[in-house]
Structures are given as C-alpha cells and as structure tokens.
KOLLOGU-626172 format. One record per residue (C-alpha): x negated, y negated, z; residue number from 1. Coordinates in pm, whole numbers. Example, Ala and Ser with C-alpha at 12.3 -4.5 7.8 and 13.67 -1.06 7.14 Angstrom:
2
> x; y; z; i
> -1230; 450; 780; 1 $
> -1367; 106; 714; 2 $
END
This chain:
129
> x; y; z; i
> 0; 0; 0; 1 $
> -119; -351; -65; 2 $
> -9; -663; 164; 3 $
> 84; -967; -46; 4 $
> -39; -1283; 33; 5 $
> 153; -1596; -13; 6 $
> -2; -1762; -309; 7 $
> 82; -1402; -540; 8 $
> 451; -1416; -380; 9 $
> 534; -1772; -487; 10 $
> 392; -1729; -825; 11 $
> 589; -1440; -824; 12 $
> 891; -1597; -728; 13 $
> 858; -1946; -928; 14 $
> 705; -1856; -1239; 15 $
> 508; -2193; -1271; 16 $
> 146; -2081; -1338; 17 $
> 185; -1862; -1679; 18 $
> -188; -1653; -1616; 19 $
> -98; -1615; -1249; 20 $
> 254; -1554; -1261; 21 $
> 179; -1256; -1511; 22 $
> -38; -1080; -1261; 23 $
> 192; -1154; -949; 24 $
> 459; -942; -1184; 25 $
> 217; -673; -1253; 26 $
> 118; -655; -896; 27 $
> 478; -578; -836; 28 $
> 532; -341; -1143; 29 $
> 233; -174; -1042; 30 $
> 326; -161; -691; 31 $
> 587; 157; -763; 32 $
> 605; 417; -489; 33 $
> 338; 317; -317; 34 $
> 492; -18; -165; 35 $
> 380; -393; -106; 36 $
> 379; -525; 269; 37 $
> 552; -847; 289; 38 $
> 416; -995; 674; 39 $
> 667; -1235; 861; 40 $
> 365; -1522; 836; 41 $
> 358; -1463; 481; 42 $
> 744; -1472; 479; 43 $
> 686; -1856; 712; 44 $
> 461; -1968; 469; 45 $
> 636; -1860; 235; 46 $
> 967; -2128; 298; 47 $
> 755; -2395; 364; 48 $
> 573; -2384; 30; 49 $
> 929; -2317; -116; 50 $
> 1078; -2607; 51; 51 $
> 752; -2940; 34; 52 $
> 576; -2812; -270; 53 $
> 873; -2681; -478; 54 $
> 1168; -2867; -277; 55 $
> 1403; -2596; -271; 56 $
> 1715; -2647; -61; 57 $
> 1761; -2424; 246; 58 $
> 2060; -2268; 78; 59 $
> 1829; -2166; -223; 60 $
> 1547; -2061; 9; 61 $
> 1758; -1812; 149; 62 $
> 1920; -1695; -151; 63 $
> 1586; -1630; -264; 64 $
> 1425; -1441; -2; 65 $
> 1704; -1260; 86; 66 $
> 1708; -1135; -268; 67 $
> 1337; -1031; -208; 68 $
> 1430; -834; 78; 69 $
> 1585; -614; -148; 70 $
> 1335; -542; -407; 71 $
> 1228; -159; -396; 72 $
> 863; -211; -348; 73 $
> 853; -447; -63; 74 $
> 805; -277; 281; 75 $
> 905; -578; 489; 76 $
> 764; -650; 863; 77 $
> 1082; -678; 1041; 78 $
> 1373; -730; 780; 79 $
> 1625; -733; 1007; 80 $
> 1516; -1007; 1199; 81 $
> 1380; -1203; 885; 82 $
> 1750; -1154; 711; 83 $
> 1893; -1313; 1037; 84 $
> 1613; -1613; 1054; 85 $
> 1711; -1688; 696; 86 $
> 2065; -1645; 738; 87 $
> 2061; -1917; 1005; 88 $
> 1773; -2187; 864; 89 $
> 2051; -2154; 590; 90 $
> 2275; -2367; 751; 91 $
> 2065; -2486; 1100; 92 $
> 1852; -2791; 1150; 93 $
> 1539; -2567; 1242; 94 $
> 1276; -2479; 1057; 95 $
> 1262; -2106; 923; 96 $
> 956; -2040; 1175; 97 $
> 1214; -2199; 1458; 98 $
> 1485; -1897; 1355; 99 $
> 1208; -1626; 1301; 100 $
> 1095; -1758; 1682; 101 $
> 1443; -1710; 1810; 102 $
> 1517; -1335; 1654; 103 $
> 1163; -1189; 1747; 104 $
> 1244; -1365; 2107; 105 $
> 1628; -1179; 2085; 106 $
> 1470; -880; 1990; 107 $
> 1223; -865; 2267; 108 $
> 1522; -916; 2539; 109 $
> 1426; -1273; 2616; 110 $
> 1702; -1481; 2751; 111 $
> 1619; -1770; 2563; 112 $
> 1358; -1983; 2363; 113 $
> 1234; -2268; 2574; 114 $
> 1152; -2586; 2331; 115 $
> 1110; -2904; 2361; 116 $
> 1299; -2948; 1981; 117 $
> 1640; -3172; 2082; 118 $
> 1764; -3043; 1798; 119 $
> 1750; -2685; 1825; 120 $
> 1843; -2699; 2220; 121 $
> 2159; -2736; 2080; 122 $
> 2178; -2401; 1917; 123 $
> 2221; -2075; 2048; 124 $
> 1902; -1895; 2195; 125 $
> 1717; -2218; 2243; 126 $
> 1693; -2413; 2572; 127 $
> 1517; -2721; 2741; 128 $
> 1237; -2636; 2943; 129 $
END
C-alpha cells in the first residue's frame, strides 16, 4: 500500500497541473487491490488547500471528499469520523480540523472539547475552558 500525500490528492482531485494531474490518476489506477492510505492530516490539509488556494465552498469541500471516501482504493484512517467532521464543517462555523478535533475527542469518550474558539463553544461537543 502507498500513503498519499496531499500535493498528489489535490492534483488528483482538481485537475489543474496537466503533467501532475496525469500521474496523481495513474497513482490511483495503479493503486488496484493493493490500496492507497488516505491519513486524517492529509485529509486537514487537504480542505484547507481546497478552501484558500482553490476557494471551494464548504458545501463543495464536502461533496468532494465525501465522494473520495468512497473510491475503492482508498483505505481511509478513520472514515467514520472524517464523514462526520465533513458532514458538520458543511454547515458549522469551524474549521474542518475543529470537527475532526471534536469526533476523534467523541470517539475517545471525552465529555467535551475545551476551546477558547467563541464560535465553536456554541456548538455541540465544544466548551469554554
């Protein structure tokens, strides 16, 4: 199995590099049985180039990697809690790292997230410290 980084997943993704978008599609053609590993830091890094270098809306960010999530070579680190981080930096104020915080926190049977962040004390599974 080969990990992806996040420079081969974007060009992957947004096609805007013709040379380098070629091989991030062969990488995945290639890829067949024997998998690529899709990190949750590569996933983070991930929306943020998606959303300042390509300005992507959160609504298309999620569409996106959600979509990903699906693709038959991709063993993903924790899909579960990545589908639910993207599912709710789809419509939250947070960023995706905030949500991806929150589910790993959930999933470790923490109470809550302590943050200083005003605005996600507001949402479920965050609190002021």
């Amino acid at each position: 199995m080969l990990a992806l980084d996040t420079n081969v997943l974007v060009r992957f993704l947004v096609d805007d590099d013709a040379a380098q978008s070629a091989k991030a599609r062969k990488v995945f053609e290639r890829a067949g049985d024997r998998g690529l590993y899709l990190s949750r830091i590569v996933a983070c890094e991930t929306v943020w180039v998606l959303r300042s270098a390509y300005e992507f809306t959160r609504a298309e960010i999620a569409g996106t990697l959600t979509r990903l999530l699906g693709v038959r070579q991709l063993v993903v680190s924790d899909s579960d809690l990545i589908a639910n981080a993207l599912d709710a930096y789809a419509d939250g104020k947070g960023d995706f790292a905030d949500y991806l915080i929150r589910e790993e926190a959930i999933a470790a049977d923490c109470e809550d997230v302590v943050t200083f962040d005003r605005t996600l004390q507001q949402e479920p599974g965050f609190t002021a410290p």
